[in-house]
PQR file of N, CA, C, O and H, with PARSE charges and radii, in Angstrom:
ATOM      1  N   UNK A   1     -52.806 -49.618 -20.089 -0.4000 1.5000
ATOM      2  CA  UNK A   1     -51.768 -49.230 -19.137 -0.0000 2.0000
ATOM      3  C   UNK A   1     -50.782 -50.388 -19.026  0.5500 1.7000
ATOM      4  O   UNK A   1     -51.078 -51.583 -19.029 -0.5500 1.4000
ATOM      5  N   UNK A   2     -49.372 -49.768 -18.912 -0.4000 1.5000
ATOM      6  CA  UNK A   2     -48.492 -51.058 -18.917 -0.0000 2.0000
ATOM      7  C   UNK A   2     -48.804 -51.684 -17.469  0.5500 1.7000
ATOM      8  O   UNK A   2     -49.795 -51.553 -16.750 -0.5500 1.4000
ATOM      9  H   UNK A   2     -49.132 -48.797 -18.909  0.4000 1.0000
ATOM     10  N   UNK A   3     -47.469 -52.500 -17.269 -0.4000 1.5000
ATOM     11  CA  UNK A   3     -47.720 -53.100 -16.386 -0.0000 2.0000
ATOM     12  C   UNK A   3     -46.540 -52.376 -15.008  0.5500 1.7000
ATOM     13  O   UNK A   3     -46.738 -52.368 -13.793 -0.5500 1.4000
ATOM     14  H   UNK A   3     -46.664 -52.607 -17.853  0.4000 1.0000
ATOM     15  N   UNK A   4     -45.529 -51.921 -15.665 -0.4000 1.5000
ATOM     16  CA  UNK A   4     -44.599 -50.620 -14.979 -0.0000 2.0000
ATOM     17  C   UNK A   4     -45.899 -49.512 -14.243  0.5500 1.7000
ATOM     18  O   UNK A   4     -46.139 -49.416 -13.039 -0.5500 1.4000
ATOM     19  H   UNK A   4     -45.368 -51.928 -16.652  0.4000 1.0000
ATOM     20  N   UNK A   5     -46.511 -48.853 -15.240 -0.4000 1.5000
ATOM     21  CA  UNK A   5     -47.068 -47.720 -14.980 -0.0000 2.0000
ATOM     22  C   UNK A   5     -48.110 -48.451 -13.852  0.5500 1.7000
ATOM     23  O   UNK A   5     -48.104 -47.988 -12.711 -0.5500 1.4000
ATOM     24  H   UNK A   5     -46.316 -48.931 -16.217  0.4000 1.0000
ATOM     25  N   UNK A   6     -48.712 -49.219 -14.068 -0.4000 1.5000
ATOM     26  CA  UNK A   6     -50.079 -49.942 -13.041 -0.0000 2.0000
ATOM     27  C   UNK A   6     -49.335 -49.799 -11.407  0.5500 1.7000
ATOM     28  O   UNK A   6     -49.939 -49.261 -10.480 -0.5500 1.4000
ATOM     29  H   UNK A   6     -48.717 -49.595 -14.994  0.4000 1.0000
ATOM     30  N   UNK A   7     -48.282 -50.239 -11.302 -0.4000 1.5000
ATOM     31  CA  UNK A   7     -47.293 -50.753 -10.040 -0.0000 2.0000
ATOM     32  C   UNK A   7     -47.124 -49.274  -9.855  0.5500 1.7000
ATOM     33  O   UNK A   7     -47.810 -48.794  -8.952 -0.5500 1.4000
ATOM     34  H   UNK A   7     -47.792 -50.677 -12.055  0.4000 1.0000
ATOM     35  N   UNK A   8     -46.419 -48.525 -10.467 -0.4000 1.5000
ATOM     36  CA  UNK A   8     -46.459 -47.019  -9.837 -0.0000 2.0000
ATOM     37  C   UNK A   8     -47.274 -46.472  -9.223  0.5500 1.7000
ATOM     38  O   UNK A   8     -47.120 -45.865  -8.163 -0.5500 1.4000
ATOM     39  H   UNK A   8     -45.862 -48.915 -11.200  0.4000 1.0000
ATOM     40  N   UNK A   9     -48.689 -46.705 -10.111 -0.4000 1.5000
ATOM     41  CA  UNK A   9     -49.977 -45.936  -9.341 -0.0000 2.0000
ATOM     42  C   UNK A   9     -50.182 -46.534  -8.210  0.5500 1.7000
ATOM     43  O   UNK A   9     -50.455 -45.755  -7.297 -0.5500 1.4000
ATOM     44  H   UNK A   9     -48.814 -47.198 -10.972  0.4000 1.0000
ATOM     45  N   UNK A  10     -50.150 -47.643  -7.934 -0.4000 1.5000
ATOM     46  CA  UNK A  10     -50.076 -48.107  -6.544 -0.0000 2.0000
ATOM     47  C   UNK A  10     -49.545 -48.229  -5.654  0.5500 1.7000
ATOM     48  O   UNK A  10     -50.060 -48.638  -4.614 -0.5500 1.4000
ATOM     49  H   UNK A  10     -49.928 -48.276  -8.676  0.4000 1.0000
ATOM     50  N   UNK A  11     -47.752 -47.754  -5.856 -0.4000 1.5000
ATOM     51  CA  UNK A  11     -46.684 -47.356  -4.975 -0.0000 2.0000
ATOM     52  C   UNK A  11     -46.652 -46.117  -4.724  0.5500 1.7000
ATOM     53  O   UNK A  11     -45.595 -45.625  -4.328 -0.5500 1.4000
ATOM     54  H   UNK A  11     -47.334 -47.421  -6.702  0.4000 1.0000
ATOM     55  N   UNK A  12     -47.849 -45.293  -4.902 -0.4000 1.5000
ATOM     56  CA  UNK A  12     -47.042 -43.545  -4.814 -0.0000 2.0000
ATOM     57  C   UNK A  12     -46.660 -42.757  -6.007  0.5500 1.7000
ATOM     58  O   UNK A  12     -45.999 -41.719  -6.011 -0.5500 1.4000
ATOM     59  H   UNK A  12     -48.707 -45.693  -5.223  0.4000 1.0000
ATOM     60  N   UNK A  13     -47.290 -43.546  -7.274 -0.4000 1.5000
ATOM     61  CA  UNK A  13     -46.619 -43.154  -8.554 -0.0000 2.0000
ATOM     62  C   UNK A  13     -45.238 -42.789  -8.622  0.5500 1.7000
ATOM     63  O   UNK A  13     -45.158 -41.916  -9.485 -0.5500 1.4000
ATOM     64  H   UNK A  13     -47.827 -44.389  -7.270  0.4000 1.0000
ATOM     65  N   UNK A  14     -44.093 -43.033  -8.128 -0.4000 1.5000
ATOM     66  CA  UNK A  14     -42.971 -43.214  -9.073 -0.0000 2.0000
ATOM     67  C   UNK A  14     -41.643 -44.129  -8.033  0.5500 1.7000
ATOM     68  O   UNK A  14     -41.662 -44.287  -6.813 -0.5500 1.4000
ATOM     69  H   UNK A  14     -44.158 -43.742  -7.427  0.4000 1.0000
ATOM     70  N   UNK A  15     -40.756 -44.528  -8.863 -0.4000 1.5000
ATOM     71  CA  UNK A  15     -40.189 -45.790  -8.129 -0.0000 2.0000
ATOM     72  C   UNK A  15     -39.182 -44.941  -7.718  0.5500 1.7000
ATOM     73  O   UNK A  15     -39.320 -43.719  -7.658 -0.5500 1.4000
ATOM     74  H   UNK A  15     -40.741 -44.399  -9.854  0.4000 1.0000
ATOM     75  N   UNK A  16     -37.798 -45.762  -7.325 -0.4000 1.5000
ATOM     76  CA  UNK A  16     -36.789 -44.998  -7.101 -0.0000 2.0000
ATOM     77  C   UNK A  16     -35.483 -45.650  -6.851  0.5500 1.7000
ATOM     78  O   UNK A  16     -35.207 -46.084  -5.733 -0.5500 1.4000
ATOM     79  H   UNK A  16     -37.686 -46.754  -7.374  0.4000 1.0000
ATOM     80  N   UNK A  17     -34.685 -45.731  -7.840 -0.4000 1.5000
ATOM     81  CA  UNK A  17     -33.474 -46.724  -8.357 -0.0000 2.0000
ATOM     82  C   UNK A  17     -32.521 -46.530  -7.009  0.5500 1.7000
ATOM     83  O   UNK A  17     -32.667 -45.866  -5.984 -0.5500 1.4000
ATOM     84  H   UNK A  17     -34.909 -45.378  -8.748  0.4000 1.0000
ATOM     85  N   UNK A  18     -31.535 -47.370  -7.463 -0.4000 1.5000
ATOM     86  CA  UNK A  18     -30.310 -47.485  -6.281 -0.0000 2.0000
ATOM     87  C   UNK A  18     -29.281 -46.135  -6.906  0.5500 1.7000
ATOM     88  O   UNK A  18     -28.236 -45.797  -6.350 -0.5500 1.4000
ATOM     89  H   UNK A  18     -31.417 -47.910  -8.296  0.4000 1.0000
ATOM     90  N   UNK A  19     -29.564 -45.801  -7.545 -0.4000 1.5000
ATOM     91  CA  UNK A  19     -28.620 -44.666  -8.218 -0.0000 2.0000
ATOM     92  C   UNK A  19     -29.139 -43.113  -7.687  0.5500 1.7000
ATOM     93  O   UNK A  19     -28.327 -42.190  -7.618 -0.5500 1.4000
ATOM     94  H   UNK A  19     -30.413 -46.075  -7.996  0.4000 1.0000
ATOM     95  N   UNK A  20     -30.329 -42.966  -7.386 -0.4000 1.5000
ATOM     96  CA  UNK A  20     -31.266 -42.007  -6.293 -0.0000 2.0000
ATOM     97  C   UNK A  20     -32.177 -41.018  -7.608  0.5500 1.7000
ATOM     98  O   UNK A  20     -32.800 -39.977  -7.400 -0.5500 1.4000
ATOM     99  H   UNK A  20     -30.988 -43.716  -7.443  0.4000 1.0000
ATOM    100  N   UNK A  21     -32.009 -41.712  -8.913 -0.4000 1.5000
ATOM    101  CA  UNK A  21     -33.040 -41.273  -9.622 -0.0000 2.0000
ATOM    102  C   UNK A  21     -34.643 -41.864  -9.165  0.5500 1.7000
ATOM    103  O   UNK A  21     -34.853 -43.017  -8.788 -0.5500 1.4000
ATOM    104  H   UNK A  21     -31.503 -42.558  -9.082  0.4000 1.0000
ATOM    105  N   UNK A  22     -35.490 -40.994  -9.273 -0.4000 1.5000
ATOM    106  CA  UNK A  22     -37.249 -40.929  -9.290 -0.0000 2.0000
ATOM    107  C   UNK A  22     -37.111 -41.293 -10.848  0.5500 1.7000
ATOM    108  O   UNK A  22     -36.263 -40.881 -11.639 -0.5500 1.4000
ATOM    109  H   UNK A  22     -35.319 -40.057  -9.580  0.4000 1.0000
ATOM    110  N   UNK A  23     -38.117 -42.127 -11.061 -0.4000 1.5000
ATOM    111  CA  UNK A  23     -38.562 -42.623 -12.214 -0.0000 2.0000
ATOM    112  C   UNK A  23     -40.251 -41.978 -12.247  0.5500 1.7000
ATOM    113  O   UNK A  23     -40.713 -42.191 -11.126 -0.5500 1.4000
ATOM    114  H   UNK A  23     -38.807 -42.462 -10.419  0.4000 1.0000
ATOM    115  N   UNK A  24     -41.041 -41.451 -12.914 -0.4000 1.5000
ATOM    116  CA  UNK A  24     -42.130 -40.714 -13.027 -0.0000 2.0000
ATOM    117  C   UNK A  24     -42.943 -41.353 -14.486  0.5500 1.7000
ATOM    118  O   UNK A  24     -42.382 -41.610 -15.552 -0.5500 1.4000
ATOM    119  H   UNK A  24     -40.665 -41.277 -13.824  0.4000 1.0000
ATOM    120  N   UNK A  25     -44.356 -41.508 -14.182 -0.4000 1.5000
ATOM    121  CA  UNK A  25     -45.394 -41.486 -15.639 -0.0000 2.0000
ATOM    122  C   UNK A  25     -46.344 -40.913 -15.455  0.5500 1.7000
ATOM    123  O   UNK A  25     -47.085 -41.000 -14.477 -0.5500 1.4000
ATOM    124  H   UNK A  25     -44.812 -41.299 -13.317  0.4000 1.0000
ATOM    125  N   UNK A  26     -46.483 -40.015 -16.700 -0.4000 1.5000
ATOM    126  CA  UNK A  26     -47.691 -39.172 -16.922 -0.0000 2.0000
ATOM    127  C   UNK A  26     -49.077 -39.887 -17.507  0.5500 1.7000
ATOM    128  O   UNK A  26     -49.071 -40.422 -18.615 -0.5500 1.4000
ATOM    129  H   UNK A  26     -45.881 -39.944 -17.495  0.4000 1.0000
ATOM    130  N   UNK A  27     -50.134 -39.854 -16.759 -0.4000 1.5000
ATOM    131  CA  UNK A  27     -51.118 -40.713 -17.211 -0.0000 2.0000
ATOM    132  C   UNK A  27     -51.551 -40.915 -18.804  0.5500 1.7000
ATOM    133  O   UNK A  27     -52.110 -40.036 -19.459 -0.5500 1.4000
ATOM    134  H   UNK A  27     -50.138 -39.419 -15.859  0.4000 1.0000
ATOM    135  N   UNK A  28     -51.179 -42.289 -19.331 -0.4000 1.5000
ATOM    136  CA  UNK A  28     -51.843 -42.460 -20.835 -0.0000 2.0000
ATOM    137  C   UNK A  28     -50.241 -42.642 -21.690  0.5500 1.7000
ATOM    138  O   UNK A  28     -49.952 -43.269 -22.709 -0.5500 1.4000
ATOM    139  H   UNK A  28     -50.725 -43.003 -18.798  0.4000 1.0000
ATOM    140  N   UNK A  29     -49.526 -41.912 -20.891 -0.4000 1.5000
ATOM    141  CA  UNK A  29     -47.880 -41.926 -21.621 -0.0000 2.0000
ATOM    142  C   UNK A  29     -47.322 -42.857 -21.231  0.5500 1.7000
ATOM    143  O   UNK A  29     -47.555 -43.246 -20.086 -0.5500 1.4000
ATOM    144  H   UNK A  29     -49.761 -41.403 -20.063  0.4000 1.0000
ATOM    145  N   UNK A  30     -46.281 -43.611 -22.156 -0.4000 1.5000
ATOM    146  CA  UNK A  30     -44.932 -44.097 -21.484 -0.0000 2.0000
ATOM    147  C   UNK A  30     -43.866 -43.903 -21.317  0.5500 1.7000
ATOM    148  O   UNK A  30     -42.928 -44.688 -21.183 -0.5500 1.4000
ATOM    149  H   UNK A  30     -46.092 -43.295 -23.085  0.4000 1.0000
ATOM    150  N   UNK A  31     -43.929 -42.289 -21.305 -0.4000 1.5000
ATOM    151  CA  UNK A  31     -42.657 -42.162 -21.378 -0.0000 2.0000
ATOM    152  C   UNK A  31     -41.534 -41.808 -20.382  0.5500 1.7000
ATOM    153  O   UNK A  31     -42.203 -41.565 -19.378 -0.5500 1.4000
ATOM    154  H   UNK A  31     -44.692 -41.651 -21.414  0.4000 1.0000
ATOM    155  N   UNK A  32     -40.771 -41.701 -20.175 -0.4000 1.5000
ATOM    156  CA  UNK A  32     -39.900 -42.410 -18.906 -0.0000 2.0000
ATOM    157  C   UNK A  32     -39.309 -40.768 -18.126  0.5500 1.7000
ATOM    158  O   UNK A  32     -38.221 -40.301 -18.463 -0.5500 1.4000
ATOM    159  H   UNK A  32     -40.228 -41.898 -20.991  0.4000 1.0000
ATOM    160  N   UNK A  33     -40.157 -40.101 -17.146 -0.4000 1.5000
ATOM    161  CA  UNK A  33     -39.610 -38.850 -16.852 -0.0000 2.0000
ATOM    162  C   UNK A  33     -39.073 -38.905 -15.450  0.5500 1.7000
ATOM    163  O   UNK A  33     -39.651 -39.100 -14.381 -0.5500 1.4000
ATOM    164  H   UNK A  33     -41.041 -40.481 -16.872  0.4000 1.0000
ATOM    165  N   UNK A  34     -37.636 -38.649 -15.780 -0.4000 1.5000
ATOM    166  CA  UNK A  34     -36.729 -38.711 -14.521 -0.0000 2.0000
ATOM    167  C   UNK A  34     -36.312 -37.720 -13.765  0.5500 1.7000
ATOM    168  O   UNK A  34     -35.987 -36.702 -14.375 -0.5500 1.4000
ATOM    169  H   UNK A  34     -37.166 -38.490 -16.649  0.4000 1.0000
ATOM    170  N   UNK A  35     -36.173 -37.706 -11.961 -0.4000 1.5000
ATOM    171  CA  UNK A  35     -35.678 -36.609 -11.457 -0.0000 2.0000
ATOM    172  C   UNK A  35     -34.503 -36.818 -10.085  0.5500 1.7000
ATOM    173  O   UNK A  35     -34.775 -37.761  -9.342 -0.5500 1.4000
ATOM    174  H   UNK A  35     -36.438 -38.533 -11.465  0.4000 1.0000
ATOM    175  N   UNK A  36     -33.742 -36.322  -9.870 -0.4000 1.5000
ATOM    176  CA  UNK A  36     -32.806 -36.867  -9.045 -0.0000 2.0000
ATOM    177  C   UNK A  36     -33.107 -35.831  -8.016  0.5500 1.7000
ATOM    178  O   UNK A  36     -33.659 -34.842  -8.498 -0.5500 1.4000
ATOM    179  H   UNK A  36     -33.521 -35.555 -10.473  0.4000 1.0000
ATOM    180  N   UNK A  37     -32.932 -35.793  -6.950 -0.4000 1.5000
ATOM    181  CA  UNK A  37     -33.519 -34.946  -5.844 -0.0000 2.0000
ATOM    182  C   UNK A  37     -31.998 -34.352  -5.380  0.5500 1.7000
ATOM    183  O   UNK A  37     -32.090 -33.242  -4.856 -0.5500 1.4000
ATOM    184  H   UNK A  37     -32.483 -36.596  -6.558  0.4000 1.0000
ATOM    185  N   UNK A  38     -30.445 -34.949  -5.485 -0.4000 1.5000
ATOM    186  CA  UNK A  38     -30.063 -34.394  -5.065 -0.0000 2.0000
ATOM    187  C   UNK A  38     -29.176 -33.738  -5.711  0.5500 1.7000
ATOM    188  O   UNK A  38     -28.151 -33.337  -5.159 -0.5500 1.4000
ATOM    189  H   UNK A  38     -30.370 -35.851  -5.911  0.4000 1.0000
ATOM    190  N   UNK A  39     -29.531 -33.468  -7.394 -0.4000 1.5000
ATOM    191  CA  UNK A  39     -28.557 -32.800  -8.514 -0.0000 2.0000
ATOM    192  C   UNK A  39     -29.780 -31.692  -8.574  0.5500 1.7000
ATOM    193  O   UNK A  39     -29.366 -30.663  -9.106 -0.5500 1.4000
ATOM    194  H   UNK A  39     -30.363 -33.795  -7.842  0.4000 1.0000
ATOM    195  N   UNK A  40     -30.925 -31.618  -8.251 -0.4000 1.5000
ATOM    196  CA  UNK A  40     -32.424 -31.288  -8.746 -0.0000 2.0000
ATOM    197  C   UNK A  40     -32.471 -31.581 -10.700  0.5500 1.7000
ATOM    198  O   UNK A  40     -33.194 -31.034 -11.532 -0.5500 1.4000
ATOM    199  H   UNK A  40     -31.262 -32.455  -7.818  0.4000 1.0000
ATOM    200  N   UNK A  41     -31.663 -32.376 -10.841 -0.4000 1.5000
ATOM    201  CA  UNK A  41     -31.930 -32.366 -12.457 -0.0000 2.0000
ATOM    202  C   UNK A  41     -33.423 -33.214 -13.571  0.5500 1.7000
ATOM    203  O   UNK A  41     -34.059 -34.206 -13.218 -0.5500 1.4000
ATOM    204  H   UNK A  41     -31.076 -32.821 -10.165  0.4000 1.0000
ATOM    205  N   UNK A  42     -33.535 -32.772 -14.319 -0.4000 1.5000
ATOM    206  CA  UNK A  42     -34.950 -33.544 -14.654 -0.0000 2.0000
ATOM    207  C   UNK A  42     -34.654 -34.232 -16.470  0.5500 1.7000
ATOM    208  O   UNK A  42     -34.080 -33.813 -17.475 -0.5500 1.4000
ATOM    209  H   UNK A  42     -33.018 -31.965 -14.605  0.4000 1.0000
ATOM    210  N   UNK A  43     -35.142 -35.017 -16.231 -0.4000 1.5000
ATOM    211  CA  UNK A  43     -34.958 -35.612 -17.671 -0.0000 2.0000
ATOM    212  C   UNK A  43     -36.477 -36.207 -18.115  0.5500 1.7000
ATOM    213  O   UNK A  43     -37.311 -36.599 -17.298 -0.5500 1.4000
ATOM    214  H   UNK A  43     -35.608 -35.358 -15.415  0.4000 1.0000
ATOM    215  N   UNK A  44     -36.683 -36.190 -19.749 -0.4000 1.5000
ATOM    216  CA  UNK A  44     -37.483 -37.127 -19.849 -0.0000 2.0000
ATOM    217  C   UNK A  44     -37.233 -37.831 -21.299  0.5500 1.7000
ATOM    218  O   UNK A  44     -36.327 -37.356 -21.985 -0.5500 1.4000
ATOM    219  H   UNK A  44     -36.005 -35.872 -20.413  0.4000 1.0000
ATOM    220  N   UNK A  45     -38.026 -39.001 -21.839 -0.4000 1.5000
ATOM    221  CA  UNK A  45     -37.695 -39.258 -22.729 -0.0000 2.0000
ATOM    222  C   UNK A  45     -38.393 -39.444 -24.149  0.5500 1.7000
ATOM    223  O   UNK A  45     -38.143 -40.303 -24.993 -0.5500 1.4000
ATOM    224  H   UNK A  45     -38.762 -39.386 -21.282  0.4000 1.0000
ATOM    225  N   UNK A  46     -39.308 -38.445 -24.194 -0.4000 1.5000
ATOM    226  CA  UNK A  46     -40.549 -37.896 -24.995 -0.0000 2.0000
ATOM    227  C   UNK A  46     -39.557 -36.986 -26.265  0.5500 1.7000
ATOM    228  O   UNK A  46     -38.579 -36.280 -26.019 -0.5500 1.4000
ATOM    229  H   UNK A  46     -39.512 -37.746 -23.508  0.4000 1.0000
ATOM    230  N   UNK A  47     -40.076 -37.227 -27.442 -0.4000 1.5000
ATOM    231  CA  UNK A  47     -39.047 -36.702 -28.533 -0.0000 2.0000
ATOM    232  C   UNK A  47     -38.775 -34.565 -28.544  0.5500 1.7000
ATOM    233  O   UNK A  47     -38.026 -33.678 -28.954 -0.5500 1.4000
ATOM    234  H   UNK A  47     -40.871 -37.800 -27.642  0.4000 1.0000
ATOM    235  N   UNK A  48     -40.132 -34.841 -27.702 -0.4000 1.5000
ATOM    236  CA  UNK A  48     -40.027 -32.724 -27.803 -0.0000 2.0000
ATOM    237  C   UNK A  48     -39.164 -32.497 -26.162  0.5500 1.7000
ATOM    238  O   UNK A  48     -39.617 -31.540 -25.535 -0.5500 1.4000
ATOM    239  H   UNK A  48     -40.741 -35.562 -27.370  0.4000 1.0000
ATOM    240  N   UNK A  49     -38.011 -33.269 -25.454 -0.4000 1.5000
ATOM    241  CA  UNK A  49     -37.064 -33.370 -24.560 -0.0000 2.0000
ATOM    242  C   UNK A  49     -36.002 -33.923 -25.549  0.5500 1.7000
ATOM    243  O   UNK A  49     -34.941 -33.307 -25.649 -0.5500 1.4000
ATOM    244  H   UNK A  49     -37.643 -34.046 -25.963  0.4000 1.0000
ATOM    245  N   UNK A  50     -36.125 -34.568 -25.974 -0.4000 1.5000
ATOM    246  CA  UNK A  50     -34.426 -34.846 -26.746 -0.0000 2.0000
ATOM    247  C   UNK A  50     -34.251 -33.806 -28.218  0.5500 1.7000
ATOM    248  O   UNK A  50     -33.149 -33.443 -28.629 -0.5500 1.4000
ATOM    249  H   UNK A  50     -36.988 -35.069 -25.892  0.4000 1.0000
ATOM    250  N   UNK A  51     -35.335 -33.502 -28.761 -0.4000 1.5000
ATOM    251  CA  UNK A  51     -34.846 -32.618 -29.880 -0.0000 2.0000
ATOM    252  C   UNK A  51     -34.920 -31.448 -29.293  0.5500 1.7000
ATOM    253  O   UNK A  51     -34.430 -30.582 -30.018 -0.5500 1.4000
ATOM    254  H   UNK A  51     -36.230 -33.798 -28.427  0.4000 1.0000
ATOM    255  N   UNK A  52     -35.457 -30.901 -27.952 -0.4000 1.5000
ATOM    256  CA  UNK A  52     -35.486 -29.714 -27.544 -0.0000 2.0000
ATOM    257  C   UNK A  52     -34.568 -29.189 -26.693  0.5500 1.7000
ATOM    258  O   UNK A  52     -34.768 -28.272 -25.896 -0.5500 1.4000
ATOM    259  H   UNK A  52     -35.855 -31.605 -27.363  0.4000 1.0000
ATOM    260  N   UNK A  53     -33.043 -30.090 -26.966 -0.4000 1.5000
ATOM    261  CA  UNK A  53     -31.957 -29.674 -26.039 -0.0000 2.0000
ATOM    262  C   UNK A  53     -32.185 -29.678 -24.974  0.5500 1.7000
ATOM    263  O   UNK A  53     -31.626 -28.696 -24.487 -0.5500 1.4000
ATOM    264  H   UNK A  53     -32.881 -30.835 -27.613  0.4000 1.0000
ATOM    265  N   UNK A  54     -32.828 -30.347 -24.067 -0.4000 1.5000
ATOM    266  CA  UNK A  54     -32.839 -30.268 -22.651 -0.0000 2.0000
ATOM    267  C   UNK A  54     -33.736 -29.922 -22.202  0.5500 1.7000
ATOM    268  O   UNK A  54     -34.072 -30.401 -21.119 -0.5500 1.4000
ATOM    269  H   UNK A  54     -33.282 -31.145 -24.463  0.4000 1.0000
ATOM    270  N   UNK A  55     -34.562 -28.883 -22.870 -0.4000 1.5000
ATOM    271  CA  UNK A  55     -35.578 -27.935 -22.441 -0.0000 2.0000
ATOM    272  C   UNK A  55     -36.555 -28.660 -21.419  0.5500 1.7000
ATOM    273  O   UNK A  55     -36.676 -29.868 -21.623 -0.5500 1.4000
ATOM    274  H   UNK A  55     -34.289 -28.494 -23.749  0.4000 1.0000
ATOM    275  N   UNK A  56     -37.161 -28.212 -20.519 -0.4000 1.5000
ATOM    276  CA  UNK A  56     -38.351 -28.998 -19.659 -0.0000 2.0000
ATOM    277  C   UNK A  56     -39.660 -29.066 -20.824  0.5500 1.7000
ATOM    278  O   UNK A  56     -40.206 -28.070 -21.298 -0.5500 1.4000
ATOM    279  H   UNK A  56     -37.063 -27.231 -20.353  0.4000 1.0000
ATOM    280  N   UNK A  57     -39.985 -30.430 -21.132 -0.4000 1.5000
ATOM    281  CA  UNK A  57     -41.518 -30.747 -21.940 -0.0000 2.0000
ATOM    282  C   UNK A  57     -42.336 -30.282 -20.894  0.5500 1.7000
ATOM    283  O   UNK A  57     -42.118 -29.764 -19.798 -0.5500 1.4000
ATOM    284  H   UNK A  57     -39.541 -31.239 -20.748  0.4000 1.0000
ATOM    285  N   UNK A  58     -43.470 -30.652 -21.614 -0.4000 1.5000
ATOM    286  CA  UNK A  58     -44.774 -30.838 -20.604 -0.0000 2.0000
ATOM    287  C   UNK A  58     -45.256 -31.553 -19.625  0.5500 1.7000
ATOM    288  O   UNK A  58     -46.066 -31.297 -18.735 -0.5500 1.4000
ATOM    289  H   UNK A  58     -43.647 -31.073 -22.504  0.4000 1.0000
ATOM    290  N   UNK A  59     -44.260 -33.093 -20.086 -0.4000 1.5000
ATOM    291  CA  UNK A  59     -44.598 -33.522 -19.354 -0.0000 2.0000
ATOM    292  C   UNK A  59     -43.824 -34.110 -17.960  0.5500 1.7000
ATOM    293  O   UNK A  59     -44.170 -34.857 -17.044 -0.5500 1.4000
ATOM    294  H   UNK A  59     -43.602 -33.300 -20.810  0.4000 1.0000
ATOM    295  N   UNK A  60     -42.507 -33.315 -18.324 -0.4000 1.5000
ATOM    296  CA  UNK A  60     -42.081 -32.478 -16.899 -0.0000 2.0000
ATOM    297  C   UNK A  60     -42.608 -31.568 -15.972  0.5500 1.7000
ATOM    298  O   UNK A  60     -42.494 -31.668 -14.750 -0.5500 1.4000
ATOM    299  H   UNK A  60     -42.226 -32.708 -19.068  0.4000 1.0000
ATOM    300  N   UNK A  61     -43.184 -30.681 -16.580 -0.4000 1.5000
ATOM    301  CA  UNK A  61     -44.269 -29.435 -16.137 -0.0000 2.0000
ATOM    302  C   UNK A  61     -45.143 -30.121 -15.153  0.5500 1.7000
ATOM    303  O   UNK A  61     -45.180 -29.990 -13.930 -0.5500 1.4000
ATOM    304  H   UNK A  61     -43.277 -30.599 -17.572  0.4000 1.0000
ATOM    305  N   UNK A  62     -46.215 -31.293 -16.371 -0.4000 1.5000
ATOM    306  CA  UNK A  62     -46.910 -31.928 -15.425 -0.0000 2.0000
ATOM    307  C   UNK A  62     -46.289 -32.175 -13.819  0.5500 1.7000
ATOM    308  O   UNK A  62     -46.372 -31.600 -12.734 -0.5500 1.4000
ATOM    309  H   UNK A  62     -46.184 -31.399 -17.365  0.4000 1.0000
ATOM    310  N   UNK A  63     -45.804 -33.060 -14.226 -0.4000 1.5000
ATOM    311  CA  UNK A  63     -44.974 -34.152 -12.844 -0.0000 2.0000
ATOM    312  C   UNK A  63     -44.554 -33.011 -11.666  0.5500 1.7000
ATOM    313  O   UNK A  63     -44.653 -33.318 -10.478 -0.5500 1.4000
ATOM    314  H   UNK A  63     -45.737 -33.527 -15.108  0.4000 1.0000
ATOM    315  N   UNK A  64     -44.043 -31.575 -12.108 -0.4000 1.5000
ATOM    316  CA  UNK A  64     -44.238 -30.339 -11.466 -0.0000 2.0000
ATOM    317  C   UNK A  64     -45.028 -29.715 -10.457  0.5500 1.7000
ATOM    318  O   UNK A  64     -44.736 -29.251  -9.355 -0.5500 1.4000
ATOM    319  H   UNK A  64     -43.962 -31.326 -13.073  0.4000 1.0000
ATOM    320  N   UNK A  65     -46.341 -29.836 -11.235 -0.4000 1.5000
ATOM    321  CA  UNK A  65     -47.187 -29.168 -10.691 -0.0000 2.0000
ATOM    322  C   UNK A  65     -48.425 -30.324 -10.206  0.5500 1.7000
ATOM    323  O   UNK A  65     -49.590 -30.108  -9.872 -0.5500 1.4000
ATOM    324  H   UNK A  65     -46.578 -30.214 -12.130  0.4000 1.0000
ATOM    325  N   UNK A  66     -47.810 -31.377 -10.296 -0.4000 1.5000
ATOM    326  CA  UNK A  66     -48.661 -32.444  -9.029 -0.0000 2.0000
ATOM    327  C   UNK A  66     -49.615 -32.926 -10.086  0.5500 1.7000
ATOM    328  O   UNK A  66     -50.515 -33.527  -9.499 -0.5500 1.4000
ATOM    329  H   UNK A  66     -46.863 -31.553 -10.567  0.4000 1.0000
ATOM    330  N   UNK A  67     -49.869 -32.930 -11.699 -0.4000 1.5000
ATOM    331  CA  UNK A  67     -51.455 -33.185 -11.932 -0.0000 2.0000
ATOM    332  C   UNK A  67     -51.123 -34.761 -12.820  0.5500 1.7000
ATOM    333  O   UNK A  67     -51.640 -35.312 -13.791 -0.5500 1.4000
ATOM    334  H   UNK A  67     -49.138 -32.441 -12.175  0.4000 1.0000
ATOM    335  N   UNK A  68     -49.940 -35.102 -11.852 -0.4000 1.5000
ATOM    336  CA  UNK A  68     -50.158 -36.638 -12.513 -0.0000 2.0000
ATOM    337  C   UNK A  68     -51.458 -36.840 -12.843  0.5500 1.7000
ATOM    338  O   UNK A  68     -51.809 -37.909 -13.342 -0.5500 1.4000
ATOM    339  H   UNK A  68     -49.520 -34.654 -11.063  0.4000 1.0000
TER
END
């Protein structure tokens, strides 16, 4: 586990920039899944989200449905 992801699990799992993006990690991943609360928009940065046009991955889904 990095050392980003360690600090999350112990803050509430996910941080939250001056820009009002949520920063999110799915356990075992590093990959960087973002959500802004007041666009509701979701991003992540896992290759089946950037070659999939936007589409929500899984491990958006996850972060979704609570099973960090």
């Amino acid at each position: 586990m990095d050392t980003l992801s360690y600090a999350m699990n112990i803050f509430g799992g996910y941080y939250e920039t001056n820009r009002g993006w949520r920063h999110y990690r799915v356990e075992g991943k590093t990959y960087d899944i973002k959500f802004h609360p007041m666009t509701l928009e979701w991003a992540c940065s896992c290759p089946a989200y950037k070659f999939g046009r936007g589409k929500h991955c899984k491990h958006i889904k996850e972060i979704q449905e609570g099973k960090k």
